[in-house]
Structures are given as C-alpha cells and as structure tokens.
PAVOTOR-668121 format. One record per residue (C-alpha): residue number from 1; x, y, z. Coordinates in Angstrom, 3 decimals, padded with zeros to 6 digits. Layout:
// PAVOTOR-668121
k = NUM u = X v = Y w = Z
...
This chain:
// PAVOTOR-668121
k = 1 u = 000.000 v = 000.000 w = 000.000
k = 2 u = 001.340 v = 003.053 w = -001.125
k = 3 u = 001.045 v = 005.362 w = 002.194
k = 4 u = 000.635 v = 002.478 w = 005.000
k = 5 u = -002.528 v = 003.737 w = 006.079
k = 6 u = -004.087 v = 001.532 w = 008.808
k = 7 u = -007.074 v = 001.429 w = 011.183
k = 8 u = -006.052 v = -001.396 w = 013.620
k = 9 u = -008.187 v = -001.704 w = 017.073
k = 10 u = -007.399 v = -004.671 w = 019.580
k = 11 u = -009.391 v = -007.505 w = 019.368
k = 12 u = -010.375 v = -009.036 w = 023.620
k = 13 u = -011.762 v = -011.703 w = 021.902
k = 14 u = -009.128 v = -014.690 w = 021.811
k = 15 u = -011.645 v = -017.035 w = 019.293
k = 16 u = -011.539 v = -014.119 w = 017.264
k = 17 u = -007.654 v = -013.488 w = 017.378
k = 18 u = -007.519 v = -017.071 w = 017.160
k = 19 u = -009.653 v = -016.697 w = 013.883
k = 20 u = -007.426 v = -014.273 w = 012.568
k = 21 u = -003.977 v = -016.212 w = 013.178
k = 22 u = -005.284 v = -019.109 w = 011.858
k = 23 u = -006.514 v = -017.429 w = 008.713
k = 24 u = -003.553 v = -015.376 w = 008.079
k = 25 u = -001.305 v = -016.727 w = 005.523
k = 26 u = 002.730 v = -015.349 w = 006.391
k = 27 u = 003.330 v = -012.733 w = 004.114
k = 28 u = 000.034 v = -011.283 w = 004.643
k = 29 u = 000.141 v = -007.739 w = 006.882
k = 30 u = -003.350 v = -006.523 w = 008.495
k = 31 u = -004.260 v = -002.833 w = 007.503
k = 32 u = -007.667 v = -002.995 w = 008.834
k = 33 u = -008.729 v = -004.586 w = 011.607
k = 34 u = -012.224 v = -002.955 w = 013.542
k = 35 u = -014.734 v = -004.061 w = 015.527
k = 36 u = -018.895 v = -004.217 w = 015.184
k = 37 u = -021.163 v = -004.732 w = 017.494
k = 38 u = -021.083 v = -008.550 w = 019.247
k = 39 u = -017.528 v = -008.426 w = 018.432
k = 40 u = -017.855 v = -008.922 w = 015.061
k = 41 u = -014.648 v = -008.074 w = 013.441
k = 42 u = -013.579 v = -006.474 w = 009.766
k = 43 u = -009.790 v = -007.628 w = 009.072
k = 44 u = -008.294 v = -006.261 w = 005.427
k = 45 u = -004.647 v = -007.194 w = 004.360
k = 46 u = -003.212 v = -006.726 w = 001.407
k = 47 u = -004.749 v = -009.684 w = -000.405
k = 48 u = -008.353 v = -010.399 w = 001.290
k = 49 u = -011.110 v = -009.272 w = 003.476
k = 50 u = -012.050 v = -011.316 w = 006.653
k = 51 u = -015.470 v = -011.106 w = 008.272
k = 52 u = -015.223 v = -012.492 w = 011.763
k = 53 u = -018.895 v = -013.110 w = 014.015
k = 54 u = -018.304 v = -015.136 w = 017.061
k = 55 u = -021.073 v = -016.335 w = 018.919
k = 56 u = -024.510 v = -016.478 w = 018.657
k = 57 u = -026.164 v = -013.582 w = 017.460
k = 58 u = -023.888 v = -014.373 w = 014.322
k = 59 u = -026.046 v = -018.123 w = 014.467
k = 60 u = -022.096 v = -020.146 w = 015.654
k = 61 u = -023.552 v = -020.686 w = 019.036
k = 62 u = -020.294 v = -022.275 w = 020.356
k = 63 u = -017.828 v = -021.353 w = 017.718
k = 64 u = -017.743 v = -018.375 w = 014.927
k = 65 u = -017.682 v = -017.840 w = 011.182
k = 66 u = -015.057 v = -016.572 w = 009.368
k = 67 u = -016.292 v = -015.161 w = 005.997
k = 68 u = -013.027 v = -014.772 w = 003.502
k = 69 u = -013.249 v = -012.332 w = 000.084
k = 70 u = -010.213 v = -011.802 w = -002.141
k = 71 u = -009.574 v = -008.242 w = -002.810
k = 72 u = -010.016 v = -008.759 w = -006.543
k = 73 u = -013.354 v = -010.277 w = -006.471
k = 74 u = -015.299 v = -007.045 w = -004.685
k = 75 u = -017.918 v = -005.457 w = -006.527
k = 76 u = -018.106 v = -002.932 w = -003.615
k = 77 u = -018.644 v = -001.808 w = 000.512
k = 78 u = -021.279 v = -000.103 w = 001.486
k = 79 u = -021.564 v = 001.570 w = 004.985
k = 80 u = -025.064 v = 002.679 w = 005.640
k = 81 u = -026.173 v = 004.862 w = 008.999
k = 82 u = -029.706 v = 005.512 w = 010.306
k = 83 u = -029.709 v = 008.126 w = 012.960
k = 84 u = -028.475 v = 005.582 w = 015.743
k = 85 u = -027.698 v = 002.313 w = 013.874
k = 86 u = -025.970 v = 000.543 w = 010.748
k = 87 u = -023.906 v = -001.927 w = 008.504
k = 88 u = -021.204 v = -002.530 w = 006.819
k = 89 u = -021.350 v = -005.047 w = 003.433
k = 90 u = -019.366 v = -006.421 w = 001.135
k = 91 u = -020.378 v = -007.121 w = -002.626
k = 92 u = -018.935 v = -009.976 w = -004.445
k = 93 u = -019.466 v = -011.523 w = -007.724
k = 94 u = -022.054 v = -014.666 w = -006.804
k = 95 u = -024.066 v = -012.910 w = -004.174
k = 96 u = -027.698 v = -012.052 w = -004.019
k = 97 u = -028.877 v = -008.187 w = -003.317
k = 98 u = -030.806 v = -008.686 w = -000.882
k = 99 u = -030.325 v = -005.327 w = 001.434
k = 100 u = -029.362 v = -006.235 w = 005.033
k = 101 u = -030.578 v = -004.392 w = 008.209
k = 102 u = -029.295 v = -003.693 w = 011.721
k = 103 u = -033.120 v = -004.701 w = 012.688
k = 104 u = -033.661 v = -007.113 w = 010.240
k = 105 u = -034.464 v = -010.907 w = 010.905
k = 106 u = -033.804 v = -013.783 w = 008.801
k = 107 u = -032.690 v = -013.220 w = 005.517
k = 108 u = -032.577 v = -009.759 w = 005.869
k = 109 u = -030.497 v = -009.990 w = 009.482
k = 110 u = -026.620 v = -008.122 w = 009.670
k = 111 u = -025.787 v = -009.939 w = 012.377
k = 112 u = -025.992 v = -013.129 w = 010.618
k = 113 u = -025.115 v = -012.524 w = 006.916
k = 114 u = -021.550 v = -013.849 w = 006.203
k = 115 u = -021.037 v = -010.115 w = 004.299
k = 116 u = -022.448 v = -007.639 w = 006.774
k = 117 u = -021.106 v = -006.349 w = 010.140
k = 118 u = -023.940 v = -004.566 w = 012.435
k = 119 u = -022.940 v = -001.011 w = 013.690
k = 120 u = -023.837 v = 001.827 w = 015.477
k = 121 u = -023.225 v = 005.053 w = 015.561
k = 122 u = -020.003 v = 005.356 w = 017.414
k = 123 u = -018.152 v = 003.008 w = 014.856
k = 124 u = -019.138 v = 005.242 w = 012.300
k = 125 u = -015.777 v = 006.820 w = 012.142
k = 126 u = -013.448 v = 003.694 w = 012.256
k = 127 u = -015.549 v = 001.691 w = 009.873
k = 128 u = -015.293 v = 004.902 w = 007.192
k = 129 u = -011.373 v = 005.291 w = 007.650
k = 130 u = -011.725 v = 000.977 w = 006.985
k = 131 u = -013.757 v = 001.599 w = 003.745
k = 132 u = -010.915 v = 004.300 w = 002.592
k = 133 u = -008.315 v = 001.455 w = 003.008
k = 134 u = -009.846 v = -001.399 w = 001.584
k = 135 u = -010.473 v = 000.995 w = -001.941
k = 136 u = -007.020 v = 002.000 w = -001.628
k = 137 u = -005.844 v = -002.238 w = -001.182
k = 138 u = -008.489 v = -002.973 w = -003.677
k = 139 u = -006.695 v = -000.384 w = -006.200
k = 140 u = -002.966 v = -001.630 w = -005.234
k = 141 u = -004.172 v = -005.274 w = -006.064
k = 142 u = -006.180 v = -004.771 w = -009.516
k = 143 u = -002.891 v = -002.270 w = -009.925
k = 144 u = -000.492 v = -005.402 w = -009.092
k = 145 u = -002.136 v = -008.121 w = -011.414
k = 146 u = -002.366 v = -005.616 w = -014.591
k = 147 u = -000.068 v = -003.123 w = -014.383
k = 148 u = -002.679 v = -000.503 w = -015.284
k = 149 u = -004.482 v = 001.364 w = -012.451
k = 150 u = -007.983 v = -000.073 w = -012.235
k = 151 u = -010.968 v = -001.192 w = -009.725
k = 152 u = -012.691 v = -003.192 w = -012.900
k = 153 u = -015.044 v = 000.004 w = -014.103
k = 154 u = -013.750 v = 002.506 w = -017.033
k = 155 u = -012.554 v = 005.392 w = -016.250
k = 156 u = -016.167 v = 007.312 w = -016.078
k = 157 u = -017.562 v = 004.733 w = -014.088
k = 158 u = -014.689 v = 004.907 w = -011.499
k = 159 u = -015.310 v = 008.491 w = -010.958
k = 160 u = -019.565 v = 008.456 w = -010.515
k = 161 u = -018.307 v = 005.587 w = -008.083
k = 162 u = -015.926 v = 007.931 w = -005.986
k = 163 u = -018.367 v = 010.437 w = -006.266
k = 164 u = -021.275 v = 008.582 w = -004.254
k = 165 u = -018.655 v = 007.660 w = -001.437
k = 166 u = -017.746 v = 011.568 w = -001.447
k = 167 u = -021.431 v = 011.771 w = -001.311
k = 168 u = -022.427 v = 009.037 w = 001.529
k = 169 u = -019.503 v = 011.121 w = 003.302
k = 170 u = -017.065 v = 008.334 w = 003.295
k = 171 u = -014.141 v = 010.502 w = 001.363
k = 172 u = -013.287 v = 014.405 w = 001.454
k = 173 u = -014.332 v = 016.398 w = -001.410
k = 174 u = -010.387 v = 017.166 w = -001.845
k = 175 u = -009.790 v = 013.622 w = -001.766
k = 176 u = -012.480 v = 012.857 w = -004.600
k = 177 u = -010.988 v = 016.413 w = -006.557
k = 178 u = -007.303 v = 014.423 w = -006.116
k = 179 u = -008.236 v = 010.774 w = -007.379
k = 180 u = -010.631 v = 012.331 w = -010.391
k = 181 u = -007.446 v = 014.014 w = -011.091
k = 182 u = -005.599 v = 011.310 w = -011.136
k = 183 u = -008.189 v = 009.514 w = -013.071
k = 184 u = -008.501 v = 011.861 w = -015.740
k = 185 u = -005.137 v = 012.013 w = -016.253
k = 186 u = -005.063 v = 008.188 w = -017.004
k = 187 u = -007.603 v = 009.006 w = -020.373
C-alpha cells in the first residue's frame, strides 16, 4: 500500500484473534482490523477481506464464522447509517442483493449474513477510515495483477463511483478532486 494507512483496534476476543492467526497466511500484513457490534470483526490485508462473528447472534452458538473475500473479487462496501444504527457489506461476484438491516431478521439480518457487520453510531468513524483502506488495497491489487491502475469500471464509471462515497460522506471532497485528477489524467 502506497502510504501504509491503517485502522487497527485490539481484538479481547481470543476465538476471534484465534480466527485471525489461523486465517492469516505469512506474508500477509493486516491494515484494517475494527470491531462491530457482538464483536464482530472487519480484518483487510493486502490480499483479502475477513469477516469475523463469534457467537450467537452471528447463528455459531459455540464457535464463529469466518467469511473470507479476495480483494479482486469485490464489486463494492457499502456503509449505511440511520440516525443511531448501521452496517457494513461487502459485494462480491455470486451474491444475491438482498439489502441487510441492523433490525432485520432472517434473511434480511446483519448480524448473521456472512457479508455484513452490524454497527452503530459510534463506529461510524473507524468503519469509514476501513472503507478508505480497503479501496485503496483494492486499487494496489487490480494495480499489481495488470499493471494498469484499475478497480474493474472505465474510467467514467470509477469516478460516478468515488463520487457517491464523497457523497455518503465516506471521502473528502479534496480527496475525490485528487483521485478524479488522477483519473482523468489516465484518459
């Protein structure tokens, strides 16, 4: 990663450090690593995504899952707030669109889809510096494999995409100004 940018909070749960040892290949370094509610945790290194939900409002009543998603094959994160509540979810090539909900039950529930992580309000700020990483990883991988600068979209696309995360308030508006720049420079 270009400016070692990381959002790393300790984990007190040792099934969940546990999780993330035993998941970890060597040469992989953690750049994100935060915590939702009911401890479950978002890990990012440079190759893959981890979603970690012990316990059992994840539905692991004596264990956890560990939900794994290479860098390469994200469509996209979302991080949605309500006035006190909210989620985190990943999109990956495969999986259905069905929207989760902090409140939701069933098929609808964050707390037990593999791809969501409930929130509230206070984890609003670590889980938007997390989103800013995992583009920035996500970039330096599809970067990596084809030696041209790309998240999968053309050039257009790429900037209406940082323009709704400048929107949702999850970049600066000089930070979307700086990486349009950069994009329009690449045409």
């Amino acid at each position: 990663m270009v400016d070692n940018e990381k959002v790393i909070q300790p984990v007190k749960n040792k099934g969940v450090i546990d999780a993330v040892n035993k998941n970890l290949a060597p040469d992989e370094e953690i750049y994100v690593q935060v915590i939702g509610l009911f401890g479950q945790t978002l890990v990012a290194t440079q190759k893959r995504l981890l979603i970690i939900k012990p316990g059992f409002m994840a539905g692991a009543m004596f264990g956890m899952k560990v939900s794994q998603y290479s860098l390469s094959q994200i469509s996209g994160l979302e991080l949605r707030f309500n006035l006190m509540t909210g989620v985190f979810e990943v999109s990956a090539a495969g999986m259905q669109g069905t929207e989760r909900s902090y409140w939701g039950t069933g098929k609808t529930s964050a707390e037990q889809s593999p791809n969501c992580i409930p929130l509230n309000k206070s984890l609003r700020e670590p889980f938007e510096k997390a989103v800013r990483i995992i583009y920035k990883l996500m970039d330096d991988t599809n970067t990596q494999k084809s030696g041209v600068p790309t998240v999968g979209l053309d050039i257009p696309d790429q900037i209406r995409k940082i323009a709704d995360l400048k929107d949702s308030g999850i970049i600066t508006n000089e930070e979307f100004e700086n990486k349009k720049q950069e994009l329009l420079g690449r045409m």
